[in-house]
NUKELO-670431 format. One record per atom (N, C-alpha, C): residue number from 1; residue in one letter; chain; atom name; x, y, z. Coordinates in Angstrom, 3 decimals. Each point is the difference from the previous one (the first is absolute). Layout:
BEGIN
    nr   rest   kette   atom          x          y          z
   NUM      A       A     CA          X          Y          Z
...
//
This chain:
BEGIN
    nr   rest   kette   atom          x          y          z
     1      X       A      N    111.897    -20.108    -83.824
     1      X       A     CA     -1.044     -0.786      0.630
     1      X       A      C     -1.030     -0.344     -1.067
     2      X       A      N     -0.329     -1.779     -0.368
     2      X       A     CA     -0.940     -0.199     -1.081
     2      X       A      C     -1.408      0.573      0.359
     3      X       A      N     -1.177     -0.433     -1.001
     3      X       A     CA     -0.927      0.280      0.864
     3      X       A      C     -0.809     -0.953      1.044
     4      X       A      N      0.578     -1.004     -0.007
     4      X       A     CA     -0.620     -1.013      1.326
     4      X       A      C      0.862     -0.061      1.392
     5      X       A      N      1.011      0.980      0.029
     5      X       A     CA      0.481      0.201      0.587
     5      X       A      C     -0.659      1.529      1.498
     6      X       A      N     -0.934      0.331     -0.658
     6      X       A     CA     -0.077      1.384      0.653
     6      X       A      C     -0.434      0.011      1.414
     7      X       A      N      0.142      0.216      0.835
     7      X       A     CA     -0.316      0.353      1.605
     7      X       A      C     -1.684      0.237     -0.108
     8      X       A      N     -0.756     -0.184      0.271
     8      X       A     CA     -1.607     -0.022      0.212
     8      X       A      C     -0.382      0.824      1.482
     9      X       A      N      1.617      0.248      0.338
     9      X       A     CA     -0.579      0.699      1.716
     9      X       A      C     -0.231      1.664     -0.457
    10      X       A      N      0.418     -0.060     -1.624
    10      X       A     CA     -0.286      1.472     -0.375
    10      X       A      C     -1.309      0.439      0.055
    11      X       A      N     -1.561     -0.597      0.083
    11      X       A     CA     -0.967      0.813     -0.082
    11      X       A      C     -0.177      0.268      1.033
    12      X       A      N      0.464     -0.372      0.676
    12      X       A     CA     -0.489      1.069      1.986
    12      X       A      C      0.696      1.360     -0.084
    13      X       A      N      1.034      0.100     -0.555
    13      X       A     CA      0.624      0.878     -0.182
    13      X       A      C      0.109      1.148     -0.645
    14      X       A      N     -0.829     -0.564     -0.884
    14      X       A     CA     -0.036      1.096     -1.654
    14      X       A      C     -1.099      1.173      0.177
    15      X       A      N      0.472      1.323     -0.172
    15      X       A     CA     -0.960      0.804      0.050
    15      X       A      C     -1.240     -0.294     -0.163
    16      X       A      N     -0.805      0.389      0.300
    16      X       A     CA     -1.424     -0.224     -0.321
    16      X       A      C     -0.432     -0.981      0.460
    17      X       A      N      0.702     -0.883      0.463
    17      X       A     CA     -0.463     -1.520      0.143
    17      X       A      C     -0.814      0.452      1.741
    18      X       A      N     -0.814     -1.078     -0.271
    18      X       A     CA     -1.311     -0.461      1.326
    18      X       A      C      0.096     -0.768      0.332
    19      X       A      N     -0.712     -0.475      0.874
    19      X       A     CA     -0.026     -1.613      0.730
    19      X       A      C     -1.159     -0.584     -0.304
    20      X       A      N     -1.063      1.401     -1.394
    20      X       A     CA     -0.788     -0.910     -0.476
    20      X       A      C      0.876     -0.430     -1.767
    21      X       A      N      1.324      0.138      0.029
    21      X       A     CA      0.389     -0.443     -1.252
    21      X       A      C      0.247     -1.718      0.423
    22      X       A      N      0.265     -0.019      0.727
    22      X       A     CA      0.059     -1.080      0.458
    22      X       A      C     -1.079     -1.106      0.192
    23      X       A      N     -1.084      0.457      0.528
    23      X       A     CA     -1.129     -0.443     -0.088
    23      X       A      C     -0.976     -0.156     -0.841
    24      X       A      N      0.135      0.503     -1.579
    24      X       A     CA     -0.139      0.446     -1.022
    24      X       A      C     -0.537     -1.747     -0.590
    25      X       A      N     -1.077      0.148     -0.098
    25      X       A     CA     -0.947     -1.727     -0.872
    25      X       A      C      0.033     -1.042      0.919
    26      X       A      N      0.101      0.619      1.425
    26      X       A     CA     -0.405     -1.279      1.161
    26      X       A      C      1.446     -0.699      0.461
    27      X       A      N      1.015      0.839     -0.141
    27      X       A     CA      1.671     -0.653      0.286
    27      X       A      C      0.449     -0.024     -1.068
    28      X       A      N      0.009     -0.357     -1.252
    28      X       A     CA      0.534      0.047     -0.655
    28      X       A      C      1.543      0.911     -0.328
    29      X       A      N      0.923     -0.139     -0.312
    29      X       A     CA      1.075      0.757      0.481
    29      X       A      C      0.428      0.769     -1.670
    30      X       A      N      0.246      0.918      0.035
    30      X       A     CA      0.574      1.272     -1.054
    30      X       A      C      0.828     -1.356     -0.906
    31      X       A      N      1.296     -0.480      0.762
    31      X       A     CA      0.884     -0.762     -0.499
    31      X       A      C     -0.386     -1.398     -0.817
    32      X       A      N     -1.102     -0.618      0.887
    32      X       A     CA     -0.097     -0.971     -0.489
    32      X       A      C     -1.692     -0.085     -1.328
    33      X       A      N     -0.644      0.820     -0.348
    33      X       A     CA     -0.412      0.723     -1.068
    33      X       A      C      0.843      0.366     -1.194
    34      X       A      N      0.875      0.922      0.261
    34      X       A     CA     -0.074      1.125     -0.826
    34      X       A      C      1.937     -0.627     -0.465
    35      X       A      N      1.170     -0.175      1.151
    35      X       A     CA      1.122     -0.711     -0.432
    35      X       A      C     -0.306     -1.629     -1.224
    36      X       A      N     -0.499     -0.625      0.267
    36      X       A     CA     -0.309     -1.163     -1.603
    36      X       A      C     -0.115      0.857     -1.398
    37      X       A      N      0.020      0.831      0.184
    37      X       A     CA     -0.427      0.856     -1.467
    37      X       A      C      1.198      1.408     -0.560
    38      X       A      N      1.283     -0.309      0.926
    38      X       A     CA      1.102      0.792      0.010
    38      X       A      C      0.567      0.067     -1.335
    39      X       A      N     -0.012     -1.330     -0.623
    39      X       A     CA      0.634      0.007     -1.074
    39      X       A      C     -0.804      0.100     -0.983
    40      X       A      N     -1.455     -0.270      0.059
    40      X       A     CA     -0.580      0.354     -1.459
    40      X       A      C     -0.349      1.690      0.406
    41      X       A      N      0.316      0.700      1.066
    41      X       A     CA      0.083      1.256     -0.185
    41      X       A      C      1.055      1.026     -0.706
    42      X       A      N      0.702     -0.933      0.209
    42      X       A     CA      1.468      0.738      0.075
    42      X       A      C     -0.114     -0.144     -1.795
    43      X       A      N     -0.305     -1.580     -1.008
    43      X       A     CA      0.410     -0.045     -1.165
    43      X       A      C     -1.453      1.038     -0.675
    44      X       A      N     -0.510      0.373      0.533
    44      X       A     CA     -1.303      0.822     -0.645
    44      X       A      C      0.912      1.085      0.097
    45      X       A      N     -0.130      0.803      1.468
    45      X       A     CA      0.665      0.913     -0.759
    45      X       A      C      1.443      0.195     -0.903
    46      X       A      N      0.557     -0.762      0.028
    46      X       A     CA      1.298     -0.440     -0.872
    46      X       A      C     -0.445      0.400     -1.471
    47      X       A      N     -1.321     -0.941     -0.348
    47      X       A     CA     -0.139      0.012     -1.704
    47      X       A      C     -0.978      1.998     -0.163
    48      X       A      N     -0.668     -0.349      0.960
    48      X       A     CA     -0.538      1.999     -0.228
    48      X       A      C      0.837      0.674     -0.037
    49      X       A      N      1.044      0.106      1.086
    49      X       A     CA      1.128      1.051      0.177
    49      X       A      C      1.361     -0.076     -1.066
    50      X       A      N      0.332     -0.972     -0.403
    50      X       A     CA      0.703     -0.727     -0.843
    50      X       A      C      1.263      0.178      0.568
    51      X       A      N      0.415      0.514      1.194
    51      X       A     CA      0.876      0.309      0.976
    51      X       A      C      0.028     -0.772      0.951
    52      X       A      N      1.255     -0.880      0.630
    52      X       A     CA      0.363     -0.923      0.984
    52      X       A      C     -0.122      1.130      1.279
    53      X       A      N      0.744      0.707      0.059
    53      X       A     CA      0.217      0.759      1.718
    53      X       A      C     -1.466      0.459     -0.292
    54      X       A      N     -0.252      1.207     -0.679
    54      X       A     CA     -1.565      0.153      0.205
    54      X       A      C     -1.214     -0.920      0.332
    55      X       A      N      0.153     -1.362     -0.717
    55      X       A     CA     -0.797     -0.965      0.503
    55      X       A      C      0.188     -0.028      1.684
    56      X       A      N      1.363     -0.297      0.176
    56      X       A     CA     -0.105     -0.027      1.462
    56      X       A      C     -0.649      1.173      1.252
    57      X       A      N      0.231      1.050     -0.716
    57      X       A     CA     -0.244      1.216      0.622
    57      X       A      C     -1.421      0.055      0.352
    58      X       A      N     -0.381     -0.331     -1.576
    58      X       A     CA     -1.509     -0.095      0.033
    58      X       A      C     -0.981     -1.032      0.516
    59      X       A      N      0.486     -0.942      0.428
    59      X       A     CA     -0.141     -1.227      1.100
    59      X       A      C     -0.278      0.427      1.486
    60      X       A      N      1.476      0.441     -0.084
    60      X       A     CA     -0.077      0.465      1.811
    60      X       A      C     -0.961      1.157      0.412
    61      X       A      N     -0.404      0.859     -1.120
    61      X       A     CA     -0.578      1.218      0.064
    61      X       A      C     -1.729     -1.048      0.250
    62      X       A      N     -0.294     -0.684     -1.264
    62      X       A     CA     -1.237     -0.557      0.288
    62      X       A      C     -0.242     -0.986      0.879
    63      X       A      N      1.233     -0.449      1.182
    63      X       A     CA     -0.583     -1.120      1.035
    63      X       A      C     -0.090      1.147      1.203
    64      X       A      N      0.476      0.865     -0.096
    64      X       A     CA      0.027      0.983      0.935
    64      X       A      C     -1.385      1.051     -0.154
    65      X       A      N     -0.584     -0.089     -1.044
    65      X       A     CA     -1.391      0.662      0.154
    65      X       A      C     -0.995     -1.796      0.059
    66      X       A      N      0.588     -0.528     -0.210
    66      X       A     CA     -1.141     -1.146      0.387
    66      X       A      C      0.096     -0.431      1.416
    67      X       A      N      0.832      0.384      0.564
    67      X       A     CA      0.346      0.387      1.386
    67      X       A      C     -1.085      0.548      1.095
    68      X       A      N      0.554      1.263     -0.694
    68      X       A     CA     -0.751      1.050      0.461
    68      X       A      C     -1.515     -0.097     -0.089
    69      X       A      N     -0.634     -0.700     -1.341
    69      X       A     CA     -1.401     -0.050      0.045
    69      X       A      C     -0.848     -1.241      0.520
    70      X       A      N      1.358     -0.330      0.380
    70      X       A     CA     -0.643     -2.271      0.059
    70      X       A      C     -1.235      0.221      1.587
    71      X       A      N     -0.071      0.929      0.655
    71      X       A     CA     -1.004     -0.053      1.058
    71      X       A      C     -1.651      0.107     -0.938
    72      X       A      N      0.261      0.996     -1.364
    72      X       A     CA     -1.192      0.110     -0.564
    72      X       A      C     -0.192     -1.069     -1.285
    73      X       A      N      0.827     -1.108     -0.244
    73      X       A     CA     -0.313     -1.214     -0.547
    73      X       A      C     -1.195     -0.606      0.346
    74      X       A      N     -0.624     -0.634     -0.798
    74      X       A     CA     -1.390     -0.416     -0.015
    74      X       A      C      0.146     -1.498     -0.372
    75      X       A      N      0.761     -0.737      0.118
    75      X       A     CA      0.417     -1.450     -1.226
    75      X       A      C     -0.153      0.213     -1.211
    76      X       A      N     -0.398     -1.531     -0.345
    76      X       A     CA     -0.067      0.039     -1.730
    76      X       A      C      1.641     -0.737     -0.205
    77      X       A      N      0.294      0.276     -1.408
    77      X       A     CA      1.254     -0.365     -0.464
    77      X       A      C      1.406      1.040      0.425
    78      X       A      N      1.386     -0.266      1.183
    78      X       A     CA      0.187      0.838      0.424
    78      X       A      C      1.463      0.165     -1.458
    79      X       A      N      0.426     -1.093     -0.920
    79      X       A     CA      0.286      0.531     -0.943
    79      X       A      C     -0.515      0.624     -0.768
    80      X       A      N     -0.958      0.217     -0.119
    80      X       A     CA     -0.697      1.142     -1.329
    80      X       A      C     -0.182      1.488      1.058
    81      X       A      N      0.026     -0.089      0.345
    81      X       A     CA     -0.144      1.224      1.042
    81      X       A      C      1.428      0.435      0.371
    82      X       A      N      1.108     -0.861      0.053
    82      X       A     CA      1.322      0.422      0.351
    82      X       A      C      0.506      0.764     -1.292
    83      X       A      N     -0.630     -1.031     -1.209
    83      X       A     CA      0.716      0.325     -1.254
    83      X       A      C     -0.906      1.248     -0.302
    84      X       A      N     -1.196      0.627      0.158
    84      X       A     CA     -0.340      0.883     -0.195
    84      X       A      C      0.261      1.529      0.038
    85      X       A      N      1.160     -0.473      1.580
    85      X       A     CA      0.932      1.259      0.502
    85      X       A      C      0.741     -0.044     -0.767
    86      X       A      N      1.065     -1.066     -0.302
    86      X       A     CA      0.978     -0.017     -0.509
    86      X       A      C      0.078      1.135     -1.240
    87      X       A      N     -1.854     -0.464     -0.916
    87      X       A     CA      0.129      0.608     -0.930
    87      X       A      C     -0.011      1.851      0.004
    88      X       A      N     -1.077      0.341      1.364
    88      X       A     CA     -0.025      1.504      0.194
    88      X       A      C      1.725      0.291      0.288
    89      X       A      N      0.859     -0.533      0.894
    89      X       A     CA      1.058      0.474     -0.134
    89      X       A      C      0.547     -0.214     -1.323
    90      X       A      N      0.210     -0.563     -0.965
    90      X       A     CA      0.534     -0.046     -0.688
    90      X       A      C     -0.374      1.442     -0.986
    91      X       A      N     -1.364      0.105     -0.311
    91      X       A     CA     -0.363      1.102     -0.323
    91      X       A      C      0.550      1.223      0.042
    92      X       A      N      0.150      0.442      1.950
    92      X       A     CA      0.415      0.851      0.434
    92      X       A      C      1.892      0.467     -0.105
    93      X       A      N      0.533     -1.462     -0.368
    93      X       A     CA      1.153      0.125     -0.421
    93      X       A      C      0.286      0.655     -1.083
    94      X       A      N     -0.977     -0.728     -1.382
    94      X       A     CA      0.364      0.390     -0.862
    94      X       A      C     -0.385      1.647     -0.478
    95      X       A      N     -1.106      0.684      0.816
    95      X       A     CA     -0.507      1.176     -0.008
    95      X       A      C      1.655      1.171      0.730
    96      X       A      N      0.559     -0.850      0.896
    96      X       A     CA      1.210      0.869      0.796
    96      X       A      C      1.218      0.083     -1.319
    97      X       A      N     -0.119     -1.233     -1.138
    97      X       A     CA      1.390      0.250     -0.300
    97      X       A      C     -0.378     -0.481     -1.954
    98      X       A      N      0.963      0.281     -0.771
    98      X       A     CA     -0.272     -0.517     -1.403
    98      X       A      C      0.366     -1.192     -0.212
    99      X       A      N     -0.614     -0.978     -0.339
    99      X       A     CA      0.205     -1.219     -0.420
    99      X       A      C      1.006     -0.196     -1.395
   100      X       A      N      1.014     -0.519      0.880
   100      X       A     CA      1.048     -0.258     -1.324
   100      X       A      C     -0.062     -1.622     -0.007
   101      X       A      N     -0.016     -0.997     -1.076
   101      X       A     CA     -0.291     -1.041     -0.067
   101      X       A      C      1.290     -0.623      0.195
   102      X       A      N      0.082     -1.071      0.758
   102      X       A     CA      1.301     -1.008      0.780
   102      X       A      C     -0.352     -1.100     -1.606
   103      X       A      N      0.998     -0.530     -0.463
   103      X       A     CA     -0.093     -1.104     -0.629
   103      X       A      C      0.992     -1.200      0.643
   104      X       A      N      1.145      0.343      0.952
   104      X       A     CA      0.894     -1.067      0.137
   104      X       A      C     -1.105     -0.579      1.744
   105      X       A      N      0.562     -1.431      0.081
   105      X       A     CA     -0.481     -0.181      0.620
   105      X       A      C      1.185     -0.127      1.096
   106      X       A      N     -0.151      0.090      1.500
   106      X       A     CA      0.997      0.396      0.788
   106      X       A      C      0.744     -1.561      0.833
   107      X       A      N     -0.525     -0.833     -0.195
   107      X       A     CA      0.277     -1.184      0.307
   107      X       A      C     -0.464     -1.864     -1.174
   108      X       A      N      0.477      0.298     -1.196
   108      X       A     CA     -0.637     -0.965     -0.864
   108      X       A      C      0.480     -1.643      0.245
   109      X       A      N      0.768     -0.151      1.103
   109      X       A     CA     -0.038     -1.227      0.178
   109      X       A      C     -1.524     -0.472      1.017
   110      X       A      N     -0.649      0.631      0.180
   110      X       A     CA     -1.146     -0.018      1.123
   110      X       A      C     -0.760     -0.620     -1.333
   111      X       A      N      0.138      0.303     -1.656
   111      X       A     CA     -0.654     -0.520     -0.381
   111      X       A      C     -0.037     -1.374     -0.915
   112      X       A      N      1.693     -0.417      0.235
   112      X       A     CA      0.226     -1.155     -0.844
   112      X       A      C     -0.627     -1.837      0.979
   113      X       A      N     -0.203     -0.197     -0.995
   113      X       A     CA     -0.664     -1.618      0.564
   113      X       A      C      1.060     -0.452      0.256
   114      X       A      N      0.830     -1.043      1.154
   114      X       A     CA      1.214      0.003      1.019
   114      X       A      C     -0.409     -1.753     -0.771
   115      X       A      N     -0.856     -0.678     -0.410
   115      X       A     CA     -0.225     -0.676     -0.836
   115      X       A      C      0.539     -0.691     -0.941
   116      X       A      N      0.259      1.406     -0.763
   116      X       A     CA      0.606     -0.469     -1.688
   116      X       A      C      1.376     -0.296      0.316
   117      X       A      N     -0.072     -0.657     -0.854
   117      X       A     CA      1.484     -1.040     -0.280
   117      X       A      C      1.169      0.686     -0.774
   118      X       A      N     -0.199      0.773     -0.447
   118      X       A     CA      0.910      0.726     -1.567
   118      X       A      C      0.401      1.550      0.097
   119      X       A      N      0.850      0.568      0.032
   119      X       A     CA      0.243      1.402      0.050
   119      X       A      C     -0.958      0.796     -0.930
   120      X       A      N      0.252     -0.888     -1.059
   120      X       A     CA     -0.758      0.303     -1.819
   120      X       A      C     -1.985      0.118      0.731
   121      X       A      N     -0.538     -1.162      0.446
   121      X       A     CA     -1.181      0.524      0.475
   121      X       A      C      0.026      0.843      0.849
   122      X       A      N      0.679      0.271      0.751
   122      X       A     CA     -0.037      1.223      1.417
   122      X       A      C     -0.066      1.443     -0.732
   123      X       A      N      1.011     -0.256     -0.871
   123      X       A     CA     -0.184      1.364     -0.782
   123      X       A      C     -1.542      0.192     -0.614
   124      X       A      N     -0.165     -0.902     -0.743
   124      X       A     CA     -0.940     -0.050     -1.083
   124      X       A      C     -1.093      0.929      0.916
   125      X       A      N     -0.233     -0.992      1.414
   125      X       A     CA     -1.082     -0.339      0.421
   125      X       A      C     -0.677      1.939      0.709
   126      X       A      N      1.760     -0.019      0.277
   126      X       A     CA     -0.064      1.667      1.074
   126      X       A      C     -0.037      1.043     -0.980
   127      X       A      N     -0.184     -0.247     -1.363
   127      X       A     CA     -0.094      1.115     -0.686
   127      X       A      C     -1.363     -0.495     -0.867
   128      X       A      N     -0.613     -0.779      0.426
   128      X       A     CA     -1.585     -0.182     -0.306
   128      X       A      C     -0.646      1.087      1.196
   129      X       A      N      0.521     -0.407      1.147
   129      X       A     CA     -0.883      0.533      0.761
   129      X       A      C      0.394      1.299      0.247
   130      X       A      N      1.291      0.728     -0.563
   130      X       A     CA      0.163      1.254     -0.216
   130      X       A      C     -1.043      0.515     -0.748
   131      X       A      N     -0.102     -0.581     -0.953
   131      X       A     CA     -0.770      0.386     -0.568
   131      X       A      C     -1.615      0.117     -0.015
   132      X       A      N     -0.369     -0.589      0.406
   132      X       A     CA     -1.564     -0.242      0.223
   132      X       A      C     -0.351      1.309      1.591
   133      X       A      N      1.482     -0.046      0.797
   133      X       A     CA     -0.131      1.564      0.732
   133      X       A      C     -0.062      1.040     -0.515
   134      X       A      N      0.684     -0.046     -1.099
   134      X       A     CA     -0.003      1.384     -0.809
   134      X       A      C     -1.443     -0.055     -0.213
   135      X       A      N     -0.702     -0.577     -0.873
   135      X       A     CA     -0.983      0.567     -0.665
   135      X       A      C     -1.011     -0.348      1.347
   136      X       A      N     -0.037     -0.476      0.594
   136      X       A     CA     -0.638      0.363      1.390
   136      X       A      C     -0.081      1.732      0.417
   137      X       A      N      1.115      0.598      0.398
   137      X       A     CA      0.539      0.827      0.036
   137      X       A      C     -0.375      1.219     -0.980
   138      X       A      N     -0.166     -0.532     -0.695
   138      X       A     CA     -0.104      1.058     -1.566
   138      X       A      C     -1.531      0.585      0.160
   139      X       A      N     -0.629     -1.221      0.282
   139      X       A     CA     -1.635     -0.431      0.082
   139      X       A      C     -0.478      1.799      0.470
   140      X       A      N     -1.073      0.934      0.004
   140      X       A     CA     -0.357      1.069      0.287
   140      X       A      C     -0.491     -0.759      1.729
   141      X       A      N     -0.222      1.060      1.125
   141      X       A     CA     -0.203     -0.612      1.378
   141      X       A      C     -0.979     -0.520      0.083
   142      X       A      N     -1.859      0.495     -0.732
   142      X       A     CA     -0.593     -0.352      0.894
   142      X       A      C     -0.072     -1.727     -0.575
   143      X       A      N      0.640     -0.480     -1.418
   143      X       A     CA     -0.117     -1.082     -0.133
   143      X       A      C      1.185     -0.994      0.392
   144      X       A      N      0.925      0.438     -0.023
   144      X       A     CA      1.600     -0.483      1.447
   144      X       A      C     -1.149     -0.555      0.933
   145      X       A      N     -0.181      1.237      0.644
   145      X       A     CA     -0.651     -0.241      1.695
   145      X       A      C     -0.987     -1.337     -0.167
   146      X       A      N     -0.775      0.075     -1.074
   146      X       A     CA     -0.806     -1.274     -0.216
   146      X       A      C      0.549     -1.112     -0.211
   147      X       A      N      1.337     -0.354     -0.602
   147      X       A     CA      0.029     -0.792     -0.544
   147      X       A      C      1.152     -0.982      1.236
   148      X       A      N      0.395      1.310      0.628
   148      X       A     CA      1.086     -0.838      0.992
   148      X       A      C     -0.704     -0.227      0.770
   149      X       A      N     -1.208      0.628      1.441
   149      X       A     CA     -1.115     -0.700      0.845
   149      X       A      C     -0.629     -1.387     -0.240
   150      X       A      N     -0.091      0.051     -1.590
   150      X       A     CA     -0.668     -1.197     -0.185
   150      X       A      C      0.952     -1.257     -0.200
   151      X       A      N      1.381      0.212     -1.034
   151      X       A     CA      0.446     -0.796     -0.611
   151      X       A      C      1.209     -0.204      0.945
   152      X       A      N      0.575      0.908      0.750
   152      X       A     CA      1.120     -0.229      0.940
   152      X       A      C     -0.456     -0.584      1.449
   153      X       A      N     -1.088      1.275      0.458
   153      X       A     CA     -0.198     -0.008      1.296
   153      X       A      C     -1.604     -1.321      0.217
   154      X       A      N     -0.379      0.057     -1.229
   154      X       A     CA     -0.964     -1.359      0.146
   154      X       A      C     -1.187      0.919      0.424
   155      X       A      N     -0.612      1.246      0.318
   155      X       A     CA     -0.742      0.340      0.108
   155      X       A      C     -1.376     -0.609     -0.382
   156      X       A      N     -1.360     -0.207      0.372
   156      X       A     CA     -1.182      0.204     -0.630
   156      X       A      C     -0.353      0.985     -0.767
   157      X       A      N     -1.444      0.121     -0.806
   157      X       A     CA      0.074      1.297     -0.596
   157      X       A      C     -0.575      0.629      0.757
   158      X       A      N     -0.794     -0.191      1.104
   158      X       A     CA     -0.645      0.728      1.052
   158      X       A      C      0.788      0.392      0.545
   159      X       A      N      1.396     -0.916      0.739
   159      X       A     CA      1.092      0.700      0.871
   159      X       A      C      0.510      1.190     -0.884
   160      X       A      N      0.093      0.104     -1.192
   160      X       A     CA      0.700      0.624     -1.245
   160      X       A      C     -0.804      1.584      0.315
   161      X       A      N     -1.153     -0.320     -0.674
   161      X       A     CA     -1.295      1.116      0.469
   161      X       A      C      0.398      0.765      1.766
   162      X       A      N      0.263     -0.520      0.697
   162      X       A     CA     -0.185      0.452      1.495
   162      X       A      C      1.084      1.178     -0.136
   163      X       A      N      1.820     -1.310     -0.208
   163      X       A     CA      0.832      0.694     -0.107
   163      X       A      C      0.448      1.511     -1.365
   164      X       A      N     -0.547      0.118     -0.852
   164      X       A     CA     -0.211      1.002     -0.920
   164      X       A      C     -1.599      1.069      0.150
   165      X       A      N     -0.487     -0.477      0.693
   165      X       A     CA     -1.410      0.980      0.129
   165      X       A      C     -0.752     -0.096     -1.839
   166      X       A      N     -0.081     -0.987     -0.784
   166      X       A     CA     -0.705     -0.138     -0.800
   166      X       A      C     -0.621     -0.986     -0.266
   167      X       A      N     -1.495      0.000     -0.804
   167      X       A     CA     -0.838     -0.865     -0.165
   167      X       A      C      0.470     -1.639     -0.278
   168      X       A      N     -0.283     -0.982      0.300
   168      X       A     CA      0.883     -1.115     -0.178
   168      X       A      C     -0.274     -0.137     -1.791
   169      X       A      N     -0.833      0.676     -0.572
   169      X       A     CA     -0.118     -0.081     -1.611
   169      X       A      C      1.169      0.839     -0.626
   170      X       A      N      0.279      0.916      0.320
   170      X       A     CA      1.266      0.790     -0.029
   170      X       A      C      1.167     -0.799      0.262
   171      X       A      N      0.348     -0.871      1.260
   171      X       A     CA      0.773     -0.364      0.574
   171      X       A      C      0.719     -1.241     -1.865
   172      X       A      N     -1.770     -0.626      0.069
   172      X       A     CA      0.420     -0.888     -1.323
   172      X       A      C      0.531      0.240     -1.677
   173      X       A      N     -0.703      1.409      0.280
   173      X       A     CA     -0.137      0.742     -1.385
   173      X       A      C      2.009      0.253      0.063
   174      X       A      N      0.790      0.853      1.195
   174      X       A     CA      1.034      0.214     -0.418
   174      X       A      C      0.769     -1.714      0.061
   175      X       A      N     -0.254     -0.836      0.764
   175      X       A     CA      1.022     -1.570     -0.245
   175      X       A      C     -0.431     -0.280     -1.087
   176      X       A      N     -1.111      0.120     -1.208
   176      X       A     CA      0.070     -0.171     -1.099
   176      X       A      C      1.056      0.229     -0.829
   177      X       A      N     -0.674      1.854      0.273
   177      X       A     CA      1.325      0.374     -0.696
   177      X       A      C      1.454      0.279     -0.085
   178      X       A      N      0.518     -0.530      1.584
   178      X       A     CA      0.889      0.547      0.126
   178      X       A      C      1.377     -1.882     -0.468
   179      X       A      N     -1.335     -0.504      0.127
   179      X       A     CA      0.679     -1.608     -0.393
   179      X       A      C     -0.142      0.177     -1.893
   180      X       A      N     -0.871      0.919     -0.818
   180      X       A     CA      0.098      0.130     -1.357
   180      X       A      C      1.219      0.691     -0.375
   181      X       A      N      0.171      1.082      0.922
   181      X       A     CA      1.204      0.826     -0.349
   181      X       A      C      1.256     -0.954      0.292
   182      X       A      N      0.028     -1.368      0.766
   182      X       A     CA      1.691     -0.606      0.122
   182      X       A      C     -0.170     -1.045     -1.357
   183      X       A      N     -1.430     -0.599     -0.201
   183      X       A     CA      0.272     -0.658     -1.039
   183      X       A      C      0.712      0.790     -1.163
   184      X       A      N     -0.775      1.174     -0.120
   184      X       A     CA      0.226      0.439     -1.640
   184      X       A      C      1.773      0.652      0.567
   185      X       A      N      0.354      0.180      0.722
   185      X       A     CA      1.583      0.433      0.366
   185      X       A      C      0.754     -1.230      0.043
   186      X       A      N     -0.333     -1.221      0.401
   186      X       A     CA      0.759     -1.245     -0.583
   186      X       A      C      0.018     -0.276     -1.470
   187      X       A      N     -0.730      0.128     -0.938
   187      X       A     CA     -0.223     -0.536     -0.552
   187      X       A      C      0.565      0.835     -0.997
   188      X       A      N      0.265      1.151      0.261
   188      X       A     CA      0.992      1.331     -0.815
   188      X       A      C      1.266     -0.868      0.200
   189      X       A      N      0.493     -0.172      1.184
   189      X       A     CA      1.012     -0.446      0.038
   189      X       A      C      0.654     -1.358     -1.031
   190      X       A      N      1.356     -0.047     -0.105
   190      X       A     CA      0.191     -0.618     -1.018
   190      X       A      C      0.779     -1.630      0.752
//
């Protein structure tokens, strides 16, 4: 089942759930909030966790405490607040188990341009962007976490700040550096 696929008759159902989850910002519904933002949840935790099933795990784990807390939602941005869980679970993942680093990616036609004309560019093109994952990947977290919110997920630096709990000067200080560290790693490259 994709994720626009999912049954929405699940929050009546779900432990914890109220009939003020429902009522939660004047009608507003759990699904139609918090589901638009499935997939930039899912690829956040993807690049933190650097693990496909764990990403997922860690998805379902954080729509299920945003679940559970959506009666004590206040508005605001409900992606920076979704992705905020995402990130405490992810945390809590990586605190349960040792991080061994994934380098293959588990589906790489998801990343070739359907576009190109030439086998010769398809290759070229899917082992550019192998590459630019790697050193994504390589990147230390708290400047990853910065650099994919902003540069993947399109974040603000305020949304950036919300979702990491740091000063938005911090937020800039690591996309500085964490965009100095891919230059000077391209540029090693030969």
């Amino acid at each position: 089942m994709g994720p626009r696929a999912i049954d929405n008759s699940f929050a009546a159902e779900a432990p914890g759930a109220t009939p003020a989850v429902g009522s939660a910002l004047a009608g507003e519904s759990f699904a139609s909030l918090l589901l638009p933002h499935f997939d930039a949840a899912y690829s956040f935790a993807r690049f933190l966790s650097r693990d496909a099933a764990a990403a997922e795990d860690i998805v379902q784990e954080a729509f299920l405490r945003a679940l559970r807390g959506f009666a004590n939602y206040r508005g605001g941005d409900a992606k920076s607040w979704l992705l905020a869980i995402v990130r405490n679970c992810v945390s809590n993942w990586a605190r349960g188990r040792r991080a061994t680093p994934e380098t293959a990616l588990e589906d790489p036609q998801l990343l070739v341009d359907e576009e190109q004309d030439t086998p010769e560019r398809t290759v070229t093109r899917q082992s550019e962007i192998d590459g630019i994952r790697q050193l994504i990947e390589n990147l230390p977290e708290p400047f990853r976490e910065a650099l994919v919110l902003r540069e993947l997920e399109e974040l603000s630096y305020r949304q950036i700040a919300q979702v990491t709990g740091v000063p938005v000067g911090t937020v800039m200080s690591r996309l500085a550096r964490a965009r100095g560290m891919l230059t000077q790693q391209l540029e090693r490259q030969p």
